[in-house]
C-alpha positions in Angstrom: 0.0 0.0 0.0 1.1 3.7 -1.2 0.7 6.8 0.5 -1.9 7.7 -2.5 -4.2 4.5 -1.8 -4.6 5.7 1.9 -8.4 6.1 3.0 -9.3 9.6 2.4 -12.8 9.4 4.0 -13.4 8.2 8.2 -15.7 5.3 6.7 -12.8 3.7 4.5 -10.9 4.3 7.6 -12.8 2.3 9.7 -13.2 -0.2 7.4 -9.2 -0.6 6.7 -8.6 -0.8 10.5 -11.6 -3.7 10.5 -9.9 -5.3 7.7 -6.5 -5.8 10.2 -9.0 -6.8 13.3 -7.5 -3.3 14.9 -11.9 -2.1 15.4 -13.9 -5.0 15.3 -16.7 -6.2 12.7 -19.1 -7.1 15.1 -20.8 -6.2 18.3 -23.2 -7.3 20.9 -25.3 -4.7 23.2 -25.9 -6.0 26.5 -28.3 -7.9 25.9 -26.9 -9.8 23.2 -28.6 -8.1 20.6 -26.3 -8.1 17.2 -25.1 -4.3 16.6 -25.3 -2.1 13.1 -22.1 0.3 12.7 -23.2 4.2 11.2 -21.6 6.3 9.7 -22.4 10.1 9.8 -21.1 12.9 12.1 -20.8 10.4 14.5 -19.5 6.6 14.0 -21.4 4.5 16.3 -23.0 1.2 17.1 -26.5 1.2 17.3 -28.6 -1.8 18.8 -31.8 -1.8 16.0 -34.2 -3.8 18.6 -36.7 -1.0 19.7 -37.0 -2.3 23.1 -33.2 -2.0 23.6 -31.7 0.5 21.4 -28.6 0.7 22.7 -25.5 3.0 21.6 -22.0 2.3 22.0 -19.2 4.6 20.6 -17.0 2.8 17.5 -14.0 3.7 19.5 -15.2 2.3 22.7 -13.0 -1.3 23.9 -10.4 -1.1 21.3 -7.1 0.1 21.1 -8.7 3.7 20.1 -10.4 4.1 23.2 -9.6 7.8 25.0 -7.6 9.4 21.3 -9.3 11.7 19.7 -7.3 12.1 16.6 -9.8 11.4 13.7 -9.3 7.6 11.9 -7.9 9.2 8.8 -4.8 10.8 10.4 -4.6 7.7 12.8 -4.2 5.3 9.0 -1.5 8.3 7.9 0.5 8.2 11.3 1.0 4.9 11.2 1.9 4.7 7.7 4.3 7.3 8.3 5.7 5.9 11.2 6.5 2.8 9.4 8.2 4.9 7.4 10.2 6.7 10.0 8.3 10.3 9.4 7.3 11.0 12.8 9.1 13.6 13.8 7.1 16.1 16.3 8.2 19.3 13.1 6.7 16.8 10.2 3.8 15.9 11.8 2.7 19.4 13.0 3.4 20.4 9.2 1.7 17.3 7.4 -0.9 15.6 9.6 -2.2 18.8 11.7 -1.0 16.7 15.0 -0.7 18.1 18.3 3.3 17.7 19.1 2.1 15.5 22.6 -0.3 13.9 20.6 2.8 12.6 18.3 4.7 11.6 21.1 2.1 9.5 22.3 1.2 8.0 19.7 4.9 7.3 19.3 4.9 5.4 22.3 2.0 3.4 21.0 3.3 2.1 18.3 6.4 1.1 20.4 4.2 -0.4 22.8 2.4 -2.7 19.7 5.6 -3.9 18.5 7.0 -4.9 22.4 3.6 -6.9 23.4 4.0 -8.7 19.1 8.0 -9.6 20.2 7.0 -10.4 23.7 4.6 -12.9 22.7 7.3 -14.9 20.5 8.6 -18.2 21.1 11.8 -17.0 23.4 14.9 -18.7 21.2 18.9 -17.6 21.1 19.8 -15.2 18.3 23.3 -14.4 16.3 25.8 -17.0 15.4 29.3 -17.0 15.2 30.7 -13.5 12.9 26.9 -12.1 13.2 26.4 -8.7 15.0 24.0 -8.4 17.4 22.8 -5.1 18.5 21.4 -4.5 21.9 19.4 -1.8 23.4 17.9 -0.8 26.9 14.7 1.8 27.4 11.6 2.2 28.6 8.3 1.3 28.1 4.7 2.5 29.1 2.0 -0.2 28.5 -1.9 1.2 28.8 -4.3 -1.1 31.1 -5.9 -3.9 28.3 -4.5 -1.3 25.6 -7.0 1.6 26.7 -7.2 3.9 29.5 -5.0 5.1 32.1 -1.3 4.7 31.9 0.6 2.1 34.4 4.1 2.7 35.3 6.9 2.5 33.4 8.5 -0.9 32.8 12.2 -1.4 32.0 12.8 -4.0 28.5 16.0 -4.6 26.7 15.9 -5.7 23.1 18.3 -7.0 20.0 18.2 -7.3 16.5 20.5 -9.6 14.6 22.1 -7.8 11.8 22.4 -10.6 9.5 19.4 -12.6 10.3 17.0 -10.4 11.5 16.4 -12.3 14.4 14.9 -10.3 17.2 13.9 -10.6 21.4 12.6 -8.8 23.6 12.4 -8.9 27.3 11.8 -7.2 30.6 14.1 -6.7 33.0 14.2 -5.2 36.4 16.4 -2.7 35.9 18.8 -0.8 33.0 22.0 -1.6 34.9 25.2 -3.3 32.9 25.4 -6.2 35.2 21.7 -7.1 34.7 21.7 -6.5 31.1 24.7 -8.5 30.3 22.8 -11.3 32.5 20.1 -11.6 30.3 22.3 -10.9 27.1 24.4 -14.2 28.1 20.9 -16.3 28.5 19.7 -14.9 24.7 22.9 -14.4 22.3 24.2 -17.6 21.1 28.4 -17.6 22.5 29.7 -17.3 18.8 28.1 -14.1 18.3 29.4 -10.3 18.5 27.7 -7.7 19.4 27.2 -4.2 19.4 29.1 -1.6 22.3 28.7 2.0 21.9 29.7 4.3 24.2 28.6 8.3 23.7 29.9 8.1 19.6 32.3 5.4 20.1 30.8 2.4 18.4 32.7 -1.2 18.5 32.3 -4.8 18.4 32.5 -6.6 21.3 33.4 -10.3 21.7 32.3 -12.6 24.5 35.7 -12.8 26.0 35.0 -9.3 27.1 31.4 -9.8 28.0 33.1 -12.6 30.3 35.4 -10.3 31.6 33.3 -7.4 32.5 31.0 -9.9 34.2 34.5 -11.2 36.1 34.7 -8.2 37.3 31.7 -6.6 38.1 32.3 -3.5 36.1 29.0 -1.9 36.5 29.3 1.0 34.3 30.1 -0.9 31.2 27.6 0.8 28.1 26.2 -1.9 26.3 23.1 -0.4 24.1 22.9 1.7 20.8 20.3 4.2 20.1 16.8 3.4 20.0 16.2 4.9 16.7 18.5 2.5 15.1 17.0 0.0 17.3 13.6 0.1 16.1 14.9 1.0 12.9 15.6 -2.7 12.0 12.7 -3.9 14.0 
């Protein structure tokens, strides 16, 4: 799909995000009545049985739930942000979007790709003269997707260069000694993998991973930025 075959009206909005499960086809009032989607000013569900009649929002128990931002510029965010055009200066210029509006809906898209890699199959990654490339930062996941924010949860992730192998895990903290922990349980030995320290970027083998774990050395930099992080996502 091209920028030009993006929906240009709500309705085909709606219906694209149906079409990937992300607002469902059906619903159910209360009373287990089947539901009838309309489209006008308002996009709503509407329960037709005249003793119930029933309304329910088309954002209401799905991941839109609480935004406001109109379906449209919802379908051209994340387009763009698949594209890496997210920036707080183009979306102000190009999709009319509020800049905290952008950074949320930054971290949303973050938070769909941890909870996809967090429900893989956990399995090693890299292999001997592959790069691995770490990373450390922090997430904020939404109670069931919607709603008010919980606190902050510390992951570190990887990327295999070569392969495009991935993981993804949480950890209790974004100290060296803890992320070199759970680096030694995912990387297969053979591999490299990424240190980069302020602009200083180098490979670093497992005889020095050993080593730093020898020794406790606790300030030890071990992640890359996240942009090129979820760049190769």
């Amino acid at each position: 799909m091209g920028i030009w075959d993006l929906p240009a009206s709500e309705k085909d909005a709606v219906e694209l995000l149906q079409g990937y499960g992300i607002i469902p086809n059906e619903r159910t009032c209360k009373n287990s009545h089947k539901m009838k989607l309309y489209f006008g000013k308002q996009i709503f569900w509407k329960c037709n049985v005249k003793e119930c009649n029933q309304h329910l929002g088309v954002r209401t128990g799905n991941w839109f739930e609480g935004n406001r931002i109109s379906f449209v510029t919802a379908v051209r965010f994340i387009y763009c942000w698949c594209k890496e055009l997210t920036s707080i200066k183009f979306c102000a210029e190009e999709l009319g979007i509020a800049d905290k509006t952008v950074i949320d809906w930054n971290n949303y898209m973050r938070e769909i790709c941890a909870l996809e890699m967090d429900e893989k199959e956990r399995k090693q990654i890299g292999d001997e003269g592959l790069i691995v490339e770490i990373d450390e930062s922090l997430f904020v996941k939404r109670k069931n997707n919607t709603g008010r924010v919980l606190p902050q949860q510390c992951v570190f992730g990887g990327i295999c260069r070569e392969m495009k192998e991935t993981f993804l895990v949480t950890v209790p903290n974004g100290s060296a000694v803890t992320l070199m922990e759970k680096f030694a349980k995912i990387s297969r030995k053979e591999a490299l993998f990424i240190r980069i320290a302020g602009k200083d970027t180098r490979q670093v083998s497992w005889k020095m991973l050993d080593f730093c774990m020898e020794l406790l050395i606790t300030n030890i930099t071990l992640w890359i930025p996240t942009r090129a992080f979820t760049h190769n996502m």
